[in-house]
C-alpha positions as CSV (number, residue, x, y, z in Angstrom):
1,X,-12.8,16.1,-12.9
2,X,-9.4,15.1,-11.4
3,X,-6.3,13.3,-13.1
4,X,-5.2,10.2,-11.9
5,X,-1.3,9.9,-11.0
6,X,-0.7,6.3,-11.1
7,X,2.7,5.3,-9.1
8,X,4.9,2.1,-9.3
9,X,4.6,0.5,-5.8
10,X,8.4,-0.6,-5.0
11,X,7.8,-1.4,-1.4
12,X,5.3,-1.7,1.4
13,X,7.1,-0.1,4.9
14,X,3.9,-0.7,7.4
15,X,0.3,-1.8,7.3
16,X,-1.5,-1.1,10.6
17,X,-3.0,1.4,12.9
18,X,-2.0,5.2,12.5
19,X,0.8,5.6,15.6
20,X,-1.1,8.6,17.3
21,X,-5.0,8.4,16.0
22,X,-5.8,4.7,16.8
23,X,-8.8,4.8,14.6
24,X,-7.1,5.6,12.0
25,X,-5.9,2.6,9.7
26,X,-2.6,3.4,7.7
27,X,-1.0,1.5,4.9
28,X,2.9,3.7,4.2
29,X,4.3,2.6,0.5
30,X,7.6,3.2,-1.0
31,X,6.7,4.8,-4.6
32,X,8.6,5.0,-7.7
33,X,9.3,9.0,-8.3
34,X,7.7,10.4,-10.9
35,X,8.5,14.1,-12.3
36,X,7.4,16.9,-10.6
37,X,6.2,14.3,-7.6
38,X,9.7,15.2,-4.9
39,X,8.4,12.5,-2.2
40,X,9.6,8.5,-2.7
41,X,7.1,7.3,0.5
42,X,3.6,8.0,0.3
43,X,0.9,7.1,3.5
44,X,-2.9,6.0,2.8
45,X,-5.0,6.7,5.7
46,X,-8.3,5.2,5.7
47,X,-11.0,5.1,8.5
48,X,-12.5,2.0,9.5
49,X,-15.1,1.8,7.4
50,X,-12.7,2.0,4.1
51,X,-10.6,-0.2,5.5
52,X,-13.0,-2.8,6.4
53,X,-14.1,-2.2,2.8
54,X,-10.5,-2.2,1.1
55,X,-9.8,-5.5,3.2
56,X,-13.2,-7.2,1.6
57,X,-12.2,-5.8,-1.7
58,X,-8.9,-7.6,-1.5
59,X,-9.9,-10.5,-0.7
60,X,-13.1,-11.3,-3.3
61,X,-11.0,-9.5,-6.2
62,X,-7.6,-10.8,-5.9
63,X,-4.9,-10.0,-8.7
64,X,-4.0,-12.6,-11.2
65,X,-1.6,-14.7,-9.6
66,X,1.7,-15.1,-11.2
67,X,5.1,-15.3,-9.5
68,X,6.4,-12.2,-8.5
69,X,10.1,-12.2,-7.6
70,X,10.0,-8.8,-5.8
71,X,7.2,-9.8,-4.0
72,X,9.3,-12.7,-2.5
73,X,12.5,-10.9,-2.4
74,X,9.9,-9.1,0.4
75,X,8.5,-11.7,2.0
76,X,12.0,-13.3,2.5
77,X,12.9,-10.3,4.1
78,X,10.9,-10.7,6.8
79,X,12.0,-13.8,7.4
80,X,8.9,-15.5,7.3
């Protein structure tokens, strides 16, 4: 069995297709370090089947909604 290694998401830097292998859908996150973990950016790849499934997942169990000031410290960044 595998450990989990849960990371603090601090940032979301691009959500789309992979730049060179089209059918590859890529989600790159800006992570909180953790010890003995040297990276601060970490990429999810996912093919289209797991991402069709992560989108449906998203959407029929959302989070709790509360106000999240980072969330819209993002957002406003965007200018959107």
């Amino acid at each position: 069995m595998s450990e989990k290694c849960e990371l603090d998401v601090l940032g979301i830097s691009y959500v789309g297709p992979h730049c060179v292998e089209t059918d590859i859908y890529q989600i790159e996150v800006q992570v909180q370090p953790t010890p003995g973990a040297p990276w601060g950016h970490i990429v999810l790849r996912f093919r289209p089947a797991e991402a069709t499934f992560l989108a449906h997942m998203m959407q029929s169990n959302p989070p709790h909604a509360r106000t999240d000031e980072h969330l819209l410290a993002q957002v406003a960044a965007h200018d959107t």
